[in-house]
ROBASE-79941 format. One record per residue (C-alpha): residue number from 1; residue in three letters; x, y, z. Coordinates in Angstrom, 2 decimals. Each point is the difference from the previous one (the first is absolute). Layout:
SITE     k     r        px        py        pz
SITE   NUM   ALA         X         Y         Z
...
//
This chain:
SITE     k     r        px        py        pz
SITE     1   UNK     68.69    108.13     96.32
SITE     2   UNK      0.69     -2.85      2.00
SITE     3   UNK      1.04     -2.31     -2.81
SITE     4   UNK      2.15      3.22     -1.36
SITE     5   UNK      1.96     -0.48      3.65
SITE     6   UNK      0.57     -3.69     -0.09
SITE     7   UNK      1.47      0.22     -3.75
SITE     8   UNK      2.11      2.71      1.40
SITE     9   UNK      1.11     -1.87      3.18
SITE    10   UNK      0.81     -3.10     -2.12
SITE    11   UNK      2.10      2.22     -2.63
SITE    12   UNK      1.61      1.35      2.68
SITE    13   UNK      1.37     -3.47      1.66
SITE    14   UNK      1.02     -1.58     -3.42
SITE    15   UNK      2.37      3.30      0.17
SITE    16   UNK      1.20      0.11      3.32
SITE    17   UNK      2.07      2.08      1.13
SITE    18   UNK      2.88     -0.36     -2.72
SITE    19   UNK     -2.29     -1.74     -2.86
SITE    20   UNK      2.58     -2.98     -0.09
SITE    21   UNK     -2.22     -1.05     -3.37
SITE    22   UNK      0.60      3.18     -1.68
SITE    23   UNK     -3.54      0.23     -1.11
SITE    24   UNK     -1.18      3.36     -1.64
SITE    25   UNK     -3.75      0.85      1.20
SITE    26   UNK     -2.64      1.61     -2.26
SITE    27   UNK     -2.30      1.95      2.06
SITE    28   UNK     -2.75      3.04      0.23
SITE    29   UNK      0.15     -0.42      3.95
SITE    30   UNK      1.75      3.33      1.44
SITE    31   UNK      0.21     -1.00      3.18
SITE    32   UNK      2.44     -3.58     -1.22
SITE    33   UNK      1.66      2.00     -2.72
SITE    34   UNK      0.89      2.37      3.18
SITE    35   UNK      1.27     -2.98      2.12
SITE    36   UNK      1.66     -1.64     -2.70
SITE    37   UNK      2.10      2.71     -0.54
SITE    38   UNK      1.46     -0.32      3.00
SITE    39   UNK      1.63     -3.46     -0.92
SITE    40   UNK      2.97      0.42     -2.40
SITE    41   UNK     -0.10     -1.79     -2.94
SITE    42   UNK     -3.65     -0.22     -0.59
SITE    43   UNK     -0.99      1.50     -3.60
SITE    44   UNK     -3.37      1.45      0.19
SITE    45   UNK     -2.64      0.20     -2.66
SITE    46   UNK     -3.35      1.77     -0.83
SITE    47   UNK     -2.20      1.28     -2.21
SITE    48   UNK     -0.51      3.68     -1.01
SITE    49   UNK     -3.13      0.11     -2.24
SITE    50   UNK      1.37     -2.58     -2.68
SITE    51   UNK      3.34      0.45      0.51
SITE    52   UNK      2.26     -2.21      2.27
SITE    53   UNK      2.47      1.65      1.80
SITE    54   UNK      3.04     -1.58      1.40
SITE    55   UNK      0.70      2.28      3.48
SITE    56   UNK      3.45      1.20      0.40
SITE    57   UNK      2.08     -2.04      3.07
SITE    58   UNK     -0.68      1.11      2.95
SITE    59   UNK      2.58      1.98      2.65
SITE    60   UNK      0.51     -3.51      1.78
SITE    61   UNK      0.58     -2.12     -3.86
SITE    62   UNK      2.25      2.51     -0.78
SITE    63   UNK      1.92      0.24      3.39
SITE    64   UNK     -0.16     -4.02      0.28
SITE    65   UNK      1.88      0.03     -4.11
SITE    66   UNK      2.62      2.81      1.06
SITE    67   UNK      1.13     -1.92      3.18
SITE    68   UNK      0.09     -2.89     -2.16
SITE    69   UNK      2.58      1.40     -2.52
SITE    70   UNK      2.14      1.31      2.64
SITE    71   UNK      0.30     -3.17      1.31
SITE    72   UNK      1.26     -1.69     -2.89
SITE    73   UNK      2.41      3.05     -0.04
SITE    74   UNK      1.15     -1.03      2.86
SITE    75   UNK      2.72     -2.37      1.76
SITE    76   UNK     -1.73     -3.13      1.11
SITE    77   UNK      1.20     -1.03      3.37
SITE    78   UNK      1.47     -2.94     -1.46
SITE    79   UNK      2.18      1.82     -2.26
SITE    80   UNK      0.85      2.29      2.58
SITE    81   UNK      1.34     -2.94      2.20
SITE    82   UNK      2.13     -1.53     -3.43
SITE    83   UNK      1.74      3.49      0.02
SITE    84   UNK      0.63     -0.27      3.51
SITE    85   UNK      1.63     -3.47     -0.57
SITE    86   UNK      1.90      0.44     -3.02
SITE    87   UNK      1.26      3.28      1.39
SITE    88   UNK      1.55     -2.14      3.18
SITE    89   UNK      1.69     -2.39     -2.46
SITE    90   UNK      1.42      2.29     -2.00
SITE    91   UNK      1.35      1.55      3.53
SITE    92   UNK      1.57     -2.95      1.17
SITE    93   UNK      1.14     -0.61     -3.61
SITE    94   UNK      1.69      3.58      0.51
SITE    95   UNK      1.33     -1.19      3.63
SITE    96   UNK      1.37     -3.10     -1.53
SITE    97   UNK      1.97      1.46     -2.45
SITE    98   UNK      1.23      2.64      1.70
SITE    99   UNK      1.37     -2.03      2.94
//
């Protein structure tokens, strides 16, 4: 049991707490696969009988991949500030050429 909790603890800090790696972990421990799910972005195997199964993403993978896409939808600050400039050139442009 005790060797069961130091595999655990050590599969748990290669993942941290955003598995920067992207490893994928393989396990019959409930009590990690529970944990685990809690970081997005960590695919979670096991074995049913002689099957494996692939879990679905968890709440947090799949909240972590939306908020991802809207951000690409998105206006990056930096484009946000190149609107803000062009649109004050093309103002004074106006300005210029109106008088």
């Amino acid at each position: 049991a005790a060797a069961d909790e130091s595999c655990a603890a050590a599969i748990k800090a290669l993942i941290g707490r955003e598995n920067p790696r992207k490893l994928m972990v393989a396990t019959q421990d409930d009590d990690l696969r529970y944990h685990l799910r809690g970081v997005a972005g960590v695919p979670l195997l096991f074995l049913q009988r002689t099957v494996l199964i692939l879990e679905h993403p968890s709440t947090g993978s799949t909240r972590a991949k939306n908020n991802l896409e809207t951000s690409k939808q998105g206006v990056s600050k930096s484009e946000l500030e190149l609107v803000k400039k062009i649109k004050a050139e093309d103002r004074l442009r106006k300005r210029k050429e109106n008088g």
